[in-house]
C-alpha angles and dihedrals in degrees: 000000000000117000120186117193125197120213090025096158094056125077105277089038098048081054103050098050090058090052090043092056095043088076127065131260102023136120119205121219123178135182121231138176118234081245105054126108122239110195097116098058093035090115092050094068124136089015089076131056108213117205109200099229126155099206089211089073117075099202098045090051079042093064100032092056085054094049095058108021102216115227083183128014123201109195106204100140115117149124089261109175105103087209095051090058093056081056089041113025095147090049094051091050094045088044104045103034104041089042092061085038098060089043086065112037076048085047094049086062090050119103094198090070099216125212102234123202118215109217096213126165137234086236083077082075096062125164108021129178128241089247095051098064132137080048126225136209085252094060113114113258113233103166123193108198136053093242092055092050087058084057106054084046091061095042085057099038086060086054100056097048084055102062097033112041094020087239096175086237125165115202106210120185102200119191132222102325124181139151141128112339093030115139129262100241093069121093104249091037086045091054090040097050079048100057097036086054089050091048083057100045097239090125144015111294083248120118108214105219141186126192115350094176097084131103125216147187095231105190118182115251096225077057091050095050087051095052085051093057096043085045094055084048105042110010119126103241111254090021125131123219133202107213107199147127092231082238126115124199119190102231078241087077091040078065097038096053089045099051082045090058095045127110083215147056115265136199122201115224125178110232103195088207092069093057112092129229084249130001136191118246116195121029105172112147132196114218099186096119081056097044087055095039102055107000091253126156130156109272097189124072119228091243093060093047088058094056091043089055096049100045087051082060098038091060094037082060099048 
């Protein structure tokens, strides 16, 4: 079986080809760009075969789609960070939309007829009443950010192919995932880096903060991975997944957790940068459609996945 992974070099990638080339038979392709970094697939190297491909050119995904011959396709490759779509709208939509676009006109002129995975995202989701949580796959999306409206036109996009040209693609809607390798700009990777730093004395012993206010659905990224796989496997063409743990933590008692797993003191400072222009306040999902579908269910609890994050950058600061 052949699996080919866009966005391999970044934090759900690098995971997934590690879970991909734990079982047996399968031979792991990914897309990069000549610019990414790589330092979260450097140990796989030499188990993995990387193809340089920028999405937003349709040649360049043409040939590579032909190079590889994809039996599975998982499409993670994005522009991912919700505040860098408010200072680059125009970039995320271009990036994100046209990406999945050229995959699947690419995917139309294969005769191996690939399952292919859409990466999507619970801020589809958006703006969500009291009375609609958990939340379903039936529930209207209303998103509130660009990056969330690139998102639900990908979710869409996959839709459409779907019905009109019969692509084998599976919609997922993950929501809030974090763990060890994610980068520095989310939230729980953003607090871990901080107190890690702080541990090291390589800054004052203060955690800069947004909104703590807001609740959200936090899967492990080793369980999402997991849901992706079972999904390629399993999942019902043109459907859309949840993919959630039914639990909300403020981000107060991300904090919390994290200054209770800390060798060091640790004060607590509002940085109003760091607020956005609006914000989601409530992310809570309901997998059941998933659970049924595949079996699936999160395996790690969020605890763990604290202290995970923090030792990985506890060893990047050293």
């Amino acid at each position: 079986m052949r699996l080919l992974i866009t966005g391999i070099t970044g934090f759900v990638g690098s995971h997934l080809a590690e879970f991909a080339l734990a079982k047996r038979g399968i031979q792991v392709f990914g897309t990069y760009r000549w610019r990414s970094r790589t330092e979260n697939i450097d140990h796989l190297k030499g188990k993995i075969r990387l193809v340089e491909c920028d999405l937003r050119d349709a040649g360049a995904v043409e040939r590579a789609m032909k190079e590889v011959r994809p039996d599975r396709i998982a499409h993670l490759a994005a522009q991912s960070f919700v505040p860098a779509s408010w200072a680059a709208p125009a970039e995320t939509l271009t990036t994100n939309i046209l990406g999945e676009l050229h995959i699947f006109e690419a995917a139309r002129n294969l005769k191996t007829k690939p399952r292919i995975l859409i990466a999507g995202s619970s801020e589809e989701y958006g703006l969500v009443h009291p009375n609609e949580t958990p939340i379903t796959e039936d529930n209207p999306l209303r998103p509130l950010s660009p990056y969330a409206v690139s998102k639900v036109a990908q979710d869409m996009l996959a839709w459409q192919y779907f019905r009109s040209h019969g692509l084998h693609t599976i919609r997922t809607r993950a929501f809030n995932h974090t763990g060890p390798r994610r980068g520095p700009v989310f939230v729980t990777s953003n607090f871990a880096r901080q107190i890690a730093e702080a541990e090291a004395g390589m800054r004052k012993p203060v955690l800069m903060v947004g909104n703590l206010d807001a609740k959200r659905d936090f899967v492990d990224v080793r369980d999402v991975v997991r849901a992706y796989w079972l999904l390629l496997e399993k999942g019902a063409p043109g459907e859309a997944y949840n993919v959630a743990t039914g639990k909300a933590w403020s981000i107060r008692q991300v904090v919390d957790i994290l200054r209770g797993l800390s060798t060091v003191p640790i004060r607590v400072q509002t940085d109003p940068a760091r607020l956005r222009p609006s914000d989601v306040e409530l992310l809570l999902g309901d997998s059941t459609k998933l659970r049924r579908r595949t079996g699936w269910k999160p395996t790690i609890p969020f605890q763990k996945t604290m202290a995970d994050l923090l030792d990985y950058w506890r060893q990047r600061v050293r």
